[in-house]
LUMFIMI-252780 format. One line per field, with one value per residue (C-alpha): x negated, y, z; residue number from 1. Coordinates in steps of 0.5 Angstrom, whole numbers. Layout:
<guzas>
x	(X ...) $
y	(Y ...) $
z	(Z ...) $
num	(NUM ...) $
</guzas>
This chain:
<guzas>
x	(5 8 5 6 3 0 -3 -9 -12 -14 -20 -18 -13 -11 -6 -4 -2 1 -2 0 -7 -4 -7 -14 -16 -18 -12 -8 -13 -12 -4 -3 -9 -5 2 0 -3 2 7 4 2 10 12 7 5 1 -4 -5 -12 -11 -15 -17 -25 -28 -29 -26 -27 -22 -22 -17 -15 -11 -4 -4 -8 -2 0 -6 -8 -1 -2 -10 -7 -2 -7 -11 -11 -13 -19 -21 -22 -28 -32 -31 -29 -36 -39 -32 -33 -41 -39 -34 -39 -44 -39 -36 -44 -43 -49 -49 -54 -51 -54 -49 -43 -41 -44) $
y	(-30 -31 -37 -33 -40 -46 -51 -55 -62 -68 -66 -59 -53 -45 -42 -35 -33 -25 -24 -19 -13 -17 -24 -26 -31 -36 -37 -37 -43 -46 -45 -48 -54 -56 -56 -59 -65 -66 -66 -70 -75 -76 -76 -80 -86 -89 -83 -83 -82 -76 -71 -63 -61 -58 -51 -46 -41 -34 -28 -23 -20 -13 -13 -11 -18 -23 -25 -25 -31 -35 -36 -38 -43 -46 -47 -51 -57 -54 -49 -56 -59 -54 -53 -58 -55 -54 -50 -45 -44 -43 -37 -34 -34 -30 -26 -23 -22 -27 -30 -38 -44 -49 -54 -52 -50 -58 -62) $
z	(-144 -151 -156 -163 -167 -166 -171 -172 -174 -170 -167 -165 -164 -166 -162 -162 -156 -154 -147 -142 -138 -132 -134 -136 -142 -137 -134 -140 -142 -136 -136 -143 -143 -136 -137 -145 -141 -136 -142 -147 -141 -138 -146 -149 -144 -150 -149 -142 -143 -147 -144 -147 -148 -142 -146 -151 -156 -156 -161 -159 -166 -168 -168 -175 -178 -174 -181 -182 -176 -177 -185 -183 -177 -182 -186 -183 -187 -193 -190 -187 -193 -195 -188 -182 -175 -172 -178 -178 -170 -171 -177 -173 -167 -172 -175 -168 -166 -159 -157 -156 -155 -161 -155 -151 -156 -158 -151) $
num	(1 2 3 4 5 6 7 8 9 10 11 12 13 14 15 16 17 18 19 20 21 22 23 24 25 26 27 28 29 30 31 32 33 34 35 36 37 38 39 40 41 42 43 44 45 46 47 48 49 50 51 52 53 54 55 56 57 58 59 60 61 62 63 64 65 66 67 68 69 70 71 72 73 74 75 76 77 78 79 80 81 82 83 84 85 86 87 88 89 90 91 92 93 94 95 96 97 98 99 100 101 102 103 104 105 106 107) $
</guzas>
């Protein structure tokens, strides 16, 4: 697994990340949310209560829009200024055609 990018805001975070056929989105999720956590817990001792959300949303995108996805992750505090985090989630959800229940998207 390669990490392309990573950016985000305070209340989420993109990364693009180069997954080898051999290993599923879930098991990337789990590797990079738990070894995060055990990171930020042995680093930050102030943030020992930090944990991540149980969820996760992933898109797989075409190698030709990589540019593309790290100039949008790098300018995340700007594309924030004009729609909160829920309402990009929900638009990506409807743009890609993923069935959802917006009761059980945000908890």
């Amino acid at each position: 697994m390669a990490s392309l990018r990573v950016g985000g805001t305070e209340d989420h975070v993109h990364q693009l990340v180069s997954l080898p056929a051999t290993l599923s989105i879930a098991k990337a999720v789990q590797l990079i949310k738990g070894n995060s956590s055990k990171w930020i817990h042995e680093t930050f001792p102030q943030h020992r209560h930090f944990y991540w959300q149980e969820g996760y949303g992933a898109f797989s995108v075409s190698v030709s829009q990589i540019e593309r996805i790290i100039v949008y992750i790098d300018n995340q505090q700007e594309h924030h200024r004009f729609s909160s985090f829920e309402e990009e989630f929900l638009l990506l959800l409807k743009k890609h055609r993923t069935e959802y229940d917006e009761q059980h998207v945000f908890g």
